[in-house]
C-alpha positions as CSV (number, residue, x, y, z in Angstrom):
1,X,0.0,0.0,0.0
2,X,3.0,2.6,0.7
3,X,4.4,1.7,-2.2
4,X,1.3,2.0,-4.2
5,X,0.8,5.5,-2.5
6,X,4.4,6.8,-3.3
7,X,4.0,6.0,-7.1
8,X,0.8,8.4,-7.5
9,X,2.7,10.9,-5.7
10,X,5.9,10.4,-8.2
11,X,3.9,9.9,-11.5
12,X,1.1,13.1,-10.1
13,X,-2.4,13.2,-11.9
14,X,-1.5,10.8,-14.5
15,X,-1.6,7.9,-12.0
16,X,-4.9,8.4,-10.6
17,X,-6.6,7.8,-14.9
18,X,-9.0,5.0,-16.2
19,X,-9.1,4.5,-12.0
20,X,-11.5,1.2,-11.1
21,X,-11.4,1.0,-7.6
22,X,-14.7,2.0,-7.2
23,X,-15.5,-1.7,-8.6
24,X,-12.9,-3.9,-6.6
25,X,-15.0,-6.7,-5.5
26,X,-17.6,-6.3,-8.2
27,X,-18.7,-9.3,-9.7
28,X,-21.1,-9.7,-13.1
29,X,-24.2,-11.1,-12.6
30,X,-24.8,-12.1,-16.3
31,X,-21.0,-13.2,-17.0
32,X,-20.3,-11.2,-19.9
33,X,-23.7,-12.3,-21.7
34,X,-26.5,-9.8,-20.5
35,X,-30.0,-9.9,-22.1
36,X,-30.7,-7.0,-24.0
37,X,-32.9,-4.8,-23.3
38,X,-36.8,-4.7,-25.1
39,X,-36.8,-2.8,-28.4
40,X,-33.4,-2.8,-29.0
41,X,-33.1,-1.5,-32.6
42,X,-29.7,-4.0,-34.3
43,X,-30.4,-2.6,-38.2
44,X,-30.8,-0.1,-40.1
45,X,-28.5,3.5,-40.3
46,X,-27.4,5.5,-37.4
47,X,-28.1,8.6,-39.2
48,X,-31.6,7.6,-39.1
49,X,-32.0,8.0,-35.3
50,X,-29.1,10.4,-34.7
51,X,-27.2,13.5,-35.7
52,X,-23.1,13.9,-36.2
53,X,-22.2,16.6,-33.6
54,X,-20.4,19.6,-35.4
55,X,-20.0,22.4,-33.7
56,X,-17.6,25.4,-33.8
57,X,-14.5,24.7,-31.4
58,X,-15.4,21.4,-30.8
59,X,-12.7,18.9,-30.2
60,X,-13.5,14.9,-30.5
61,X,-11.6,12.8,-28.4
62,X,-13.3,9.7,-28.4
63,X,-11.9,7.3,-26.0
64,X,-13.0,4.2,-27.2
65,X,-11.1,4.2,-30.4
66,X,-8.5,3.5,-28.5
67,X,-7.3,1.2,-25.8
68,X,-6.2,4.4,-23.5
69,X,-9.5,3.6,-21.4
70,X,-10.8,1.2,-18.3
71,X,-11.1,-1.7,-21.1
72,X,-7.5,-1.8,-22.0
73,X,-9.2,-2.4,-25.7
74,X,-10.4,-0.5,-28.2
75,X,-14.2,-1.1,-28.5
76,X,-15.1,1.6,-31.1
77,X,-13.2,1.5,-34.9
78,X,-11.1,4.0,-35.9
79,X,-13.2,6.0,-37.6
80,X,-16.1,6.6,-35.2
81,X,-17.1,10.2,-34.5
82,X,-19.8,11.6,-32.0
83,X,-23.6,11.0,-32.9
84,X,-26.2,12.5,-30.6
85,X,-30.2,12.8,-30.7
86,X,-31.0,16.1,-32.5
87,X,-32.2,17.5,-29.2
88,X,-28.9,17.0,-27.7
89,X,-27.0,18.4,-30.5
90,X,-29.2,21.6,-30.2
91,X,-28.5,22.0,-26.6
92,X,-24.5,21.5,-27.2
93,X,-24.6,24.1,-30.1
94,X,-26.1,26.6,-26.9
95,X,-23.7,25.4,-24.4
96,X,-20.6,25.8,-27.1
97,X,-22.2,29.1,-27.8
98,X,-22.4,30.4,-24.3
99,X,-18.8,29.0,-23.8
100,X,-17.2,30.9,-26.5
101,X,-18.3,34.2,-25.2
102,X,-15.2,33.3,-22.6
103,X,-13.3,32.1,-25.0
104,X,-13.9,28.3,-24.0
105,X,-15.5,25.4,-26.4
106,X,-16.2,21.7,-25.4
107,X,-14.2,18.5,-25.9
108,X,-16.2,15.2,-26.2
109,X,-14.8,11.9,-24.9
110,X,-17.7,9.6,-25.3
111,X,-21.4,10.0,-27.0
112,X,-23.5,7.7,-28.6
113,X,-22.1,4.2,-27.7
114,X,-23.6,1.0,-29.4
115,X,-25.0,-1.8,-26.7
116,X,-22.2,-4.0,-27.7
117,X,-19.5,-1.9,-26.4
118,X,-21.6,-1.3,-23.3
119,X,-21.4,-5.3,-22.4
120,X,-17.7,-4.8,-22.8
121,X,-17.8,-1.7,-20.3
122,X,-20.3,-3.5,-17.8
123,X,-17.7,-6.4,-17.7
124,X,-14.7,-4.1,-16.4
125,X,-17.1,-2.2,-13.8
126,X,-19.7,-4.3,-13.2
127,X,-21.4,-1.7,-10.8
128,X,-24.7,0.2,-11.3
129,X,-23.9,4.0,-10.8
130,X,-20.7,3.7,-12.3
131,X,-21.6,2.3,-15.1
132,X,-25.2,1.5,-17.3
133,X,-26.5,-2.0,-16.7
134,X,-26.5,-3.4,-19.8
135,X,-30.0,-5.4,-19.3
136,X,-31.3,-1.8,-19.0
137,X,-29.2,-0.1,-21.4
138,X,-27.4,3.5,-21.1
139,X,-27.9,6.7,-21.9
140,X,-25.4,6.5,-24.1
141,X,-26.7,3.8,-25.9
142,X,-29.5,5.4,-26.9
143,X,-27.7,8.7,-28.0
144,X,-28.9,10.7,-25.2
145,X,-26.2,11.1,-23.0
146,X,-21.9,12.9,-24.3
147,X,-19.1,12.6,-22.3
148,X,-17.3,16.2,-22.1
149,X,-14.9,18.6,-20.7
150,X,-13.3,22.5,-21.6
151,X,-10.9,23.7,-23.8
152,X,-9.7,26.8,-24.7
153,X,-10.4,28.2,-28.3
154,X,-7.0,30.0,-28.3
155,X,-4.8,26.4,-28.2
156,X,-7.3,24.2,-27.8
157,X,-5.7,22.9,-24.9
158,X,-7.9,20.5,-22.0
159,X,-9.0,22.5,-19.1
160,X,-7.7,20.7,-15.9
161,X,-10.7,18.9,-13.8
162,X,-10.8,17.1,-10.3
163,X,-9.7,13.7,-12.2
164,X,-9.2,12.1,-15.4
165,X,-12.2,11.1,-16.9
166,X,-13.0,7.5,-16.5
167,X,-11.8,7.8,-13.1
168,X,-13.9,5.6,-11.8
169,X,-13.6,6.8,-8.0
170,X,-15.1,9.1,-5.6
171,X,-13.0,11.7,-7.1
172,X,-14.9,11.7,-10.6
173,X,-17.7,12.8,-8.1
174,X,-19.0,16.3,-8.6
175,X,-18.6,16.6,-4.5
176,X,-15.3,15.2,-4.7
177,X,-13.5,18.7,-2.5
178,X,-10.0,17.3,-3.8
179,X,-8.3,18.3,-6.7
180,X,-6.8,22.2,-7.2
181,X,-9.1,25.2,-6.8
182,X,-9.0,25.8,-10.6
183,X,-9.7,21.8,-11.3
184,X,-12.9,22.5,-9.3
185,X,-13.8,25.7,-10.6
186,X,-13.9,24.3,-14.4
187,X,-15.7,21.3,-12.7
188,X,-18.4,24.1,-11.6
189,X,-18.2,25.9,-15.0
190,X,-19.3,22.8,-17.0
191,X,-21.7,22.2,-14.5
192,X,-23.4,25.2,-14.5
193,X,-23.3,26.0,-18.6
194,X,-24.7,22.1,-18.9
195,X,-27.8,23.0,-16.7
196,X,-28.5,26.2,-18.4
197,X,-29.0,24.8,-21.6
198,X,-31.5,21.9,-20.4
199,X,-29.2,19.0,-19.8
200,X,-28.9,16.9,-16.6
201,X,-25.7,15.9,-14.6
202,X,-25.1,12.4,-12.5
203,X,-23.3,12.8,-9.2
204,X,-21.0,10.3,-9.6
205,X,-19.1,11.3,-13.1
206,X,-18.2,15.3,-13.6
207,X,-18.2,14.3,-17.2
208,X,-21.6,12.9,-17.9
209,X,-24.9,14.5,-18.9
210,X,-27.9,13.8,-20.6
211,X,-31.2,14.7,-21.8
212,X,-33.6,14.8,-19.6
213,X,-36.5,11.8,-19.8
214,X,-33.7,10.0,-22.0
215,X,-35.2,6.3,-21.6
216,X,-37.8,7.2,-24.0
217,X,-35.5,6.5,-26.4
218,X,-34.7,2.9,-27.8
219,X,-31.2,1.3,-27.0
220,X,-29.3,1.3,-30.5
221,X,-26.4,-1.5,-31.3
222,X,-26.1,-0.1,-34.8
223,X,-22.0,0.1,-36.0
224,X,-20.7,3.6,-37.0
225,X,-20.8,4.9,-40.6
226,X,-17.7,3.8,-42.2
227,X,-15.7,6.3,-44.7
228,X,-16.0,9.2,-42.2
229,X,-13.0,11.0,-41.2
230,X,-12.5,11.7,-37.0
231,X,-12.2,15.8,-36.1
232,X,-9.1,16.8,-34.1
């Protein structure tokens, strides 16, 4: 345990990312084959449930392209980009719009995420709260729910928050009183310009929110149009 303390002080922030001790002991009920939820729509085209977010600023940083996540794996291909409901997307054009007035825009890490690739997250956390049931399906499975943080226009460089995203810990927590002043007044920021524009938060991740009566929509495991090319 000393040791393990010592080497988050040495390596700082960095060592504290893709944390899952807020799982330890966790174990899956439906062993990596959960039954998926009613109405689950498996064909057909994303574009004709959702909407590629573009707006001005914004920065794509999916995490699931790549194996830098809680997985260890990629579970999205290369060329996926961020697909919301067209609600959503017109609430994030407000939010970007009320964040550039500062001279701040939005990056995304995660949007819409295909049911598929939620069994894969379930199986590293199993652990309602921290991450959607699969047998209920996410947020983010049905395109309701991004992933974000701030950047600033200028260098589009990340804004500093409490903890990494995927930190799956109490220090992803929006209470979580840790962290440098600044890391918790950006927390507040995103918090606050989220809320204004309609969307709701989730006490347990600084980086989630959603619309609001999102499980009216069906859970989608439909694969990402191919051919498109990923934003910077």
């Amino acid at each position: 345990m000393r040791f393990l303390i010592l080497l988050s002080v040495l390596l700082g922030p960095e060592a504290l990312a893709h944390s899952t001790e807020g799982c330890r002991g966790r174990v899956d009920p439906y062993r990596g084959k959960p039954p998926k939820p009613a109405g689950t729509i498996n064909s057909g085209d994303l574009s004709e449930h959702l909407v590629p977010l573009t707006l001005p600023g914004l920065r794509q940083e999916l995490k699931y392209r790549g194996a830098d996540n809680v997985t260890g794996a990629p579970l999205y291909p290369g060329q996926a980009t961020c697909w919301v409901r067209p609600k959503l997307a017109k609430a994030l054009a407000a939010a970007a719009k009320r964040l550039a007035r500062g001279g701040f825009g939005l990056i995304v890490y995660d949007c819409y995420r295909p049911w598929s690739a939620q069994v894969a997250l379930w199986s590293a956390c199993p652990k309602r709260g921290l991450v959607g049931d699969p047998a209920r399906g996410s947020h983010h499975n049905r395109g309701a729910a991004v992933d974000l943080g701030l950047i600033r226009l200028d260098d589009r460089s990340i804004l500093e928050m409490p903890s990494d995203f995927d930190d799956l810990s109490h220090r992803a927590r929006h209470s979580y009183a840790g962290g440098s002043e600044a890391a918790r007044t950006h927390r507040s920021w995103l918090l606050k310009t989220m809320r204004r524009v309609g969307l709701r938060s989730i006490g347990s991740e600084w980086w989630h929110y959603q619309l609001p009566g999102s499980r009216r929509f069906p859970v989608l495991d439909l694969p990402f149009p191919m051919g498109q090319k990923p934003a910077p």
